[in-house]
DOFIVO-9141 format. One record per residue (C-alpha): x, y, z. Coordinates in Angstrom, 1 decimal, always signed. Example, Ala and Ser with C-alpha at 12.3 -4.5 7.8 and 13.67 -1.06 7.14 Angstrom:
# residues 2
[[+12.3,-4.5,+7.8]]
[[+13.7,-1.1,+7.1]]
//
This chain:
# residues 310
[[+63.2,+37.4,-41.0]]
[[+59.7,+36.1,-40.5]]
[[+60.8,+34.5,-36.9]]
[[+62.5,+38.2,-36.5]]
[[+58.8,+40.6,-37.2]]
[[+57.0,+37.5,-35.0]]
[[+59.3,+38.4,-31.9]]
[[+59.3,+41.8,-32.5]]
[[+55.3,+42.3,-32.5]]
[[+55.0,+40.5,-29.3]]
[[+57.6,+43.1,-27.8]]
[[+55.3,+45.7,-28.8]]
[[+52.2,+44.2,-27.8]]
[[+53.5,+43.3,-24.4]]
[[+54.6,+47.1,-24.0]]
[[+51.3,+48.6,-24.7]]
[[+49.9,+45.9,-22.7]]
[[+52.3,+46.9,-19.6]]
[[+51.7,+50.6,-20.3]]
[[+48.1,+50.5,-20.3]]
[[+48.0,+48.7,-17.0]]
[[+50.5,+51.0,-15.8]]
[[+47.6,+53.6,-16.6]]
[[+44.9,+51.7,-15.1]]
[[+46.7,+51.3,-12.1]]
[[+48.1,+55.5,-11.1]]
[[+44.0,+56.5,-12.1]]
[[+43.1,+54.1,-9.6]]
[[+45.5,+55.9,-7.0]]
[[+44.6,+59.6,-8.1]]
[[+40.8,+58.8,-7.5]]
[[+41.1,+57.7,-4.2]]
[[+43.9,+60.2,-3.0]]
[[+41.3,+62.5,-4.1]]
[[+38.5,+61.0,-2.6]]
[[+40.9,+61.2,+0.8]]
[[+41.6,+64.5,+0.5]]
[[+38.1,+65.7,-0.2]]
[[+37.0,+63.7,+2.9]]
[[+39.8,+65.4,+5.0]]
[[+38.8,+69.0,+4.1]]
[[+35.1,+68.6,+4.5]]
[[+36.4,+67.2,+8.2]]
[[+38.9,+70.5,+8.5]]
[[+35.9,+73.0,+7.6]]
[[+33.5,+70.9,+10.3]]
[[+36.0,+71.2,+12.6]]
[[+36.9,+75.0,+11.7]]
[[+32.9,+75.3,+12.7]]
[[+33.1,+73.6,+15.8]]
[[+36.0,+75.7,+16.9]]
[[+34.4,+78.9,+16.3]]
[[+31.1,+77.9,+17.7]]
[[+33.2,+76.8,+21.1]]
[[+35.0,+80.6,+20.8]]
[[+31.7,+82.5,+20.6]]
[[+30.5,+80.2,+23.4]]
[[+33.5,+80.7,+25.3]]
[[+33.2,+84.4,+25.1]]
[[+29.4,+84.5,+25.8]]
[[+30.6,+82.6,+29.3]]
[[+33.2,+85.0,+30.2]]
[[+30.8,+87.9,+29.6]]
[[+28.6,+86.3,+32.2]]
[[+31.1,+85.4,+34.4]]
[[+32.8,+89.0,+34.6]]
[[+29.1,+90.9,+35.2]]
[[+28.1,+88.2,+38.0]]
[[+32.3,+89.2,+39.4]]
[[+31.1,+93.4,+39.3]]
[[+27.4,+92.2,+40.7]]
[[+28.9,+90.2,+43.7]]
[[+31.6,+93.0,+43.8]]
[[+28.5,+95.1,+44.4]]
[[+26.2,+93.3,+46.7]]
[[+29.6,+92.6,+48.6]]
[[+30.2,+96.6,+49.2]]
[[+26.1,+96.7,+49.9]]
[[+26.4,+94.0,+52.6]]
[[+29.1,+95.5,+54.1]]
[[+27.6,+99.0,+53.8]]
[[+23.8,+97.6,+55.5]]
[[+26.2,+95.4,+58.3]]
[[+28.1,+98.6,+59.6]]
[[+24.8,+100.6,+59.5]]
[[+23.0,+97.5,+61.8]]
[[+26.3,+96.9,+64.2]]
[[+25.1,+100.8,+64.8]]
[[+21.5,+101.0,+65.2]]
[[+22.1,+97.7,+67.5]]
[[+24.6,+99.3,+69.7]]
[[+22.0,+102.3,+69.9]]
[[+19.1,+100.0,+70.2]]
[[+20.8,+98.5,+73.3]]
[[+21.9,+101.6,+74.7]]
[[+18.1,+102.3,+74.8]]
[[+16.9,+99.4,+76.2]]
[[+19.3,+99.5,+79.2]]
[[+18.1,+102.6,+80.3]]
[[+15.0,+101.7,+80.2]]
[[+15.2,+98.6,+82.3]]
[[+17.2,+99.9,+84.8]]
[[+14.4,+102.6,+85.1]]
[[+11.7,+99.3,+85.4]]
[[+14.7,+98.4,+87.9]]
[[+14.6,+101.2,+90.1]]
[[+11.4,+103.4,+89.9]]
[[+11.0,+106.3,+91.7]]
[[+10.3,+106.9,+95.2]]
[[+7.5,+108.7,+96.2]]
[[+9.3,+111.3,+97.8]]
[[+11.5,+111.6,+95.0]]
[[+8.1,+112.6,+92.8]]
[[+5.9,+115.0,+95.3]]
[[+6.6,+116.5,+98.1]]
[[+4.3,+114.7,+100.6]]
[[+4.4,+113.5,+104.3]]
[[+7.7,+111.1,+104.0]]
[[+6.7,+107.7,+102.5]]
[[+7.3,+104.7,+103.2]]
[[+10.1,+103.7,+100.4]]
[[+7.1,+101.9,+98.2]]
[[+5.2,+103.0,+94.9]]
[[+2.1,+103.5,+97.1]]
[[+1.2,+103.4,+100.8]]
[[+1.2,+100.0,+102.1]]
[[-2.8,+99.1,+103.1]]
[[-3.4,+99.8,+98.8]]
[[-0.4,+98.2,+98.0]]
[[-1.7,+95.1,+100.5]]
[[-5.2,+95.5,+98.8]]
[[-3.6,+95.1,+95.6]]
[[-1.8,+92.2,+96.8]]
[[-4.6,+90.7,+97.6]]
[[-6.3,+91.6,+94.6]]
[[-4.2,+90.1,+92.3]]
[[-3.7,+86.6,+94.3]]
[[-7.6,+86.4,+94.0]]
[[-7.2,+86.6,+90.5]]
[[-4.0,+85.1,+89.2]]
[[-5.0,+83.9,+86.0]]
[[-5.8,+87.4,+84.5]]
[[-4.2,+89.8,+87.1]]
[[-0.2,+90.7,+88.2]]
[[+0.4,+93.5,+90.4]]
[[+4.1,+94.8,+90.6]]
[[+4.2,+96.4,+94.1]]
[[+7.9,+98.3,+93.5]]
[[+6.2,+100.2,+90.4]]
[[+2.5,+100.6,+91.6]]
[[+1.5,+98.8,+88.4]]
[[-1.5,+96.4,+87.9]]
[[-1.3,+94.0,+84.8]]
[[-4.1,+92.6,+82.7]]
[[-3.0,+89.7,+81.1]]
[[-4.3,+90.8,+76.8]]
[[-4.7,+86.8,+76.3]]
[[-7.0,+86.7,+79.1]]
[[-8.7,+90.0,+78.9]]
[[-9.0,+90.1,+75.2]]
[[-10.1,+87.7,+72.2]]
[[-7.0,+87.5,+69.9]]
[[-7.0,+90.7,+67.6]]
[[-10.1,+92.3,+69.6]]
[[-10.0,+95.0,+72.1]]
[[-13.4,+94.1,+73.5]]
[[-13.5,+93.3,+76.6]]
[[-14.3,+89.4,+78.1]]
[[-17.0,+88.7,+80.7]]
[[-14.1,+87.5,+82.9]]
[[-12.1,+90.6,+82.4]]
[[-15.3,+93.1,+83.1]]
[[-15.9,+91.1,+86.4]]
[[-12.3,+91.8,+87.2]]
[[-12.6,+95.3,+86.5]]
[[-15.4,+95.8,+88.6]]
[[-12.9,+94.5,+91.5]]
[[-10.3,+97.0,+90.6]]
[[-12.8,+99.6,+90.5]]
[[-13.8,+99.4,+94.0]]
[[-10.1,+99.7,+95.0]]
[[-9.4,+102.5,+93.3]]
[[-12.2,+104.5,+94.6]]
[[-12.0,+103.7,+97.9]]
[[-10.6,+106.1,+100.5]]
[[-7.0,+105.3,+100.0]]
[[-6.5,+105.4,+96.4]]
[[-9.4,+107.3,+95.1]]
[[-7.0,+110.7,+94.9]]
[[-4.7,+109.0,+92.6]]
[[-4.5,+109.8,+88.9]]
[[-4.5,+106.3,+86.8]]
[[-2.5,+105.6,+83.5]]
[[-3.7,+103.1,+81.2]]
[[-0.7,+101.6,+78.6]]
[[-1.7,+98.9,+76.1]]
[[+1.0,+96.7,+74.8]]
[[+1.4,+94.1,+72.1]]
[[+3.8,+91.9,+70.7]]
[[+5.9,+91.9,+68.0]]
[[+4.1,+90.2,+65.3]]
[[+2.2,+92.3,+62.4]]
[[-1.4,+92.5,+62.6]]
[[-2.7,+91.0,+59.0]]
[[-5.9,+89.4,+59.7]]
[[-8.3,+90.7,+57.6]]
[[-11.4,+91.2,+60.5]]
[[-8.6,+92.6,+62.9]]
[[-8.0,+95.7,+60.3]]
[[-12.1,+95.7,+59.4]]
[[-12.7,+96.4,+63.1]]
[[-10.0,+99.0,+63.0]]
[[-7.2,+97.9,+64.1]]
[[-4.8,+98.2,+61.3]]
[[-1.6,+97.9,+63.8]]
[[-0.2,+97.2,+66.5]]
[[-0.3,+100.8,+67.8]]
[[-4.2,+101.0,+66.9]]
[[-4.8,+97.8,+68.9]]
[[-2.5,+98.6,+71.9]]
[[-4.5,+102.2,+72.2]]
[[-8.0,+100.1,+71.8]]
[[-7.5,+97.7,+74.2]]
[[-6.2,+100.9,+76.6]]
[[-9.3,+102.3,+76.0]]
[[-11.4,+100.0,+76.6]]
[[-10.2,+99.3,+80.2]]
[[-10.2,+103.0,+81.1]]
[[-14.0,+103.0,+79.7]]
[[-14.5,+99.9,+81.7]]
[[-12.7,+101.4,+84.6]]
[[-15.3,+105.0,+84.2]]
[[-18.2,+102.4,+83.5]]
[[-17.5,+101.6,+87.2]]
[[-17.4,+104.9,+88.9]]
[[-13.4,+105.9,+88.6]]
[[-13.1,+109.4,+87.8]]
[[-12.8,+109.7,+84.3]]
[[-10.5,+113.0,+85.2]]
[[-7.8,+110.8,+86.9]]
[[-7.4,+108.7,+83.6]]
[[-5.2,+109.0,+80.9]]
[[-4.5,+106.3,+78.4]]
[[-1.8,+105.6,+75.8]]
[[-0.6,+102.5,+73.2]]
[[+2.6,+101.3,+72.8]]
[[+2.4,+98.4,+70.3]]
[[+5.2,+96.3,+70.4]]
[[+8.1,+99.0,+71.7]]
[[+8.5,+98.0,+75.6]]
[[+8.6,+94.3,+75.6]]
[[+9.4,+92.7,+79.0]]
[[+10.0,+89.6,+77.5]]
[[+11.5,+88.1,+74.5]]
[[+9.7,+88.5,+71.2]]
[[+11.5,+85.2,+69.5]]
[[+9.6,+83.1,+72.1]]
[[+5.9,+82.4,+72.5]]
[[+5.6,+82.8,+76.1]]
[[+7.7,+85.8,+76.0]]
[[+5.3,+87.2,+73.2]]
[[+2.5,+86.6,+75.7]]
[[+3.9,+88.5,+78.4]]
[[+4.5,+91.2,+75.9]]
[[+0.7,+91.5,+75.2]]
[[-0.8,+93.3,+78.0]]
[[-2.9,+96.0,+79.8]]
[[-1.1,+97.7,+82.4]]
[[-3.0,+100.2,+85.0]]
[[-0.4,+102.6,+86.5]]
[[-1.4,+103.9,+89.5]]
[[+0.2,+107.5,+89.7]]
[[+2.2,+108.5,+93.1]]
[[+0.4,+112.0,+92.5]]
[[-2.9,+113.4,+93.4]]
[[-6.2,+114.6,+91.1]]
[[-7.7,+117.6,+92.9]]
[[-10.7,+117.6,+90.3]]
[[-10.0,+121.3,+90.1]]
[[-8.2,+123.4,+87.3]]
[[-4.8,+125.1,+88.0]]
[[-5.9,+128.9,+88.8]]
[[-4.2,+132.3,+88.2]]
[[-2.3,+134.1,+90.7]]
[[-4.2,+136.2,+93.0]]
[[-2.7,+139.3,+91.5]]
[[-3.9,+138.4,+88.2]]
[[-7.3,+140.2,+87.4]]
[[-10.0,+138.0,+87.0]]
[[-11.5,+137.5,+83.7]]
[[-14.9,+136.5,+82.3]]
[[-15.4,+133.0,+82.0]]
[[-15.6,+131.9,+78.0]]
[[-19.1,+130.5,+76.8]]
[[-19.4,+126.6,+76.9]]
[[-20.4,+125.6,+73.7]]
[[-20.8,+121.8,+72.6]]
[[-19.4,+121.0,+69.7]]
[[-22.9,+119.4,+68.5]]
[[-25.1,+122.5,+69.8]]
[[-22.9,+125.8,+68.9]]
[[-25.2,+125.8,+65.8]]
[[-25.4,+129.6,+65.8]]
[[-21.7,+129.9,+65.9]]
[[-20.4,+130.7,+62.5]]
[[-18.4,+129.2,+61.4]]
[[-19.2,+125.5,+63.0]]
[[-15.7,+124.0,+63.9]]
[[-15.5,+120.1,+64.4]]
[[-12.6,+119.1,+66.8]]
//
């Protein structure tokens, strides 16, 4: 009986012995399970972020992407639009400047301009055309003369400082050459016209616009000017003269080159296949004569009221 209660208090020791381990051992489990499972949603909810922070992202970059597509959609219709409108004003543009080469090509005959004595096929009669010639041989580093057109050149790099329209020493001795010319015997009757030409490049030099020459169209008339004033200076009748600027808008040469923007900047003295009289048109003579008007000088009409400036 006594061996019987020994046996059966180590049974029941042993089994709360086994059960308590038992215990130990499924805590154990539960707290790192738990552990696991706390580490794999804080990981889900990171990753939840992640993936909405890539979405808004995403969208931002398709938003940007589909207004630079309408943008180049635009400039492409713009591009197209400004290349049909330049295809146009070149094919006009050369249209132009055809005609008027093929006019520098074939000027005018004299006959075909006044009805004078026959001719002799040339721009002017051939002892001026000779003098010019020779003229212009004498002085080929600031002189051209084209015989076909009756024109006589002044080279702007020669007869100019760059951006000025006063005159060089050089160029004033020249002048005074071509002065004599034109008033001698056979060339005195013509009527002159004075063109000024530039190139094509802007004029942005400050003490270019101070002097006033804020383009090229002021410059081209300047420098025009001051060879017809130059020309007068010398004794050409200032009655035959007429002067006019072109700026850059009849190139003979090519702009995109250097020496063709040059050539481009000159003086030119056309020498008119017509005659100054020096006298006024007059009324027919059935027309009755009238009374001829004051002359009053736009300084000195002090007692006209009221006082009009040109």
């Amino acid at each position: 009986m006594a061996r019987m209660l020994k046996w059966l208090g180590l049974a029941t020791l042993s089994f709360v012995l086994t059960g308590s381990m038992v215990g130990c051992v499924s805590q154990e489990k539960y707290n790192a399970k738990a552990l696991e499972n706390s580490a794999l949603s804080e990981q889900l909810s990171s990753s939840q972020k992640d993936a909405d922070t890539a979405k808004a992202q995403a969208a931002a970059y398709k938003s940007q992407v589909d207004d630079l597509s309408q943008r180049l959609s635009s400039a492409d219709g713009l591009n197209a639009n400004l290349q049909t409108q330049n295809k146009d004003l070149s094919s006009q543009a050369s249209a132009l400047d055809a005609k008027y080469r093929d006019s520098l090509n074939n000027p005018p005959k004299i006959e075909q301009i006044i009805q004078a004595g026959g001719g002799s096929g040339m721009a002017l009669p051939p002892e001026l055309s000779n003098a010019l010639k020779e003229f212009a041989a004498a002085n080929p580093g600031i002189v051209e003369f084209d015989a076909a057109r009756g024109v006589v050149k002044f080279k702007s790099d020669v007869t100019f400082a760059t951006g000025s329209a006063e005159l060089t020493s050089e160029a004033k001795n020249v002048i005074d050459k071509f002065s004599s010319i034109l008033n001698s015997a056979g060339a005195a009757e013509y009527e002159l016209q004075v063109a000024g030409h530039t190139d094509n490049v802007p004029v942005t030099n400050p003490a270019t616009i101070k002097a006033g020459h804020l383009n090229n169209w002021y410059l081209s008339a300047h420098r025009a000017v001051s060879v017809g004033t130059e020309l007068i200076s010398h004794g050409v009748n200032k009655g035959r003269i007429a002067v006019v600027g072109y700026a850059d808008q009849r190139p003979i040469a090519d702009n995109a080159t250097s020496e063709g923007r040059k050539m481009n900047r000159r003086v030119e003295v056309l020498i008119l296949p017509t005659r100054h009289t020096g006298q006024a048109i007059t009324a027919g003579a059935t027309e009755k004569a009238r009374p001829a008007p004051r002359q009053l000088n736009k300084d000195s009409a002090a007692d006209v009221k009221p006082v009009l400036s040109k």
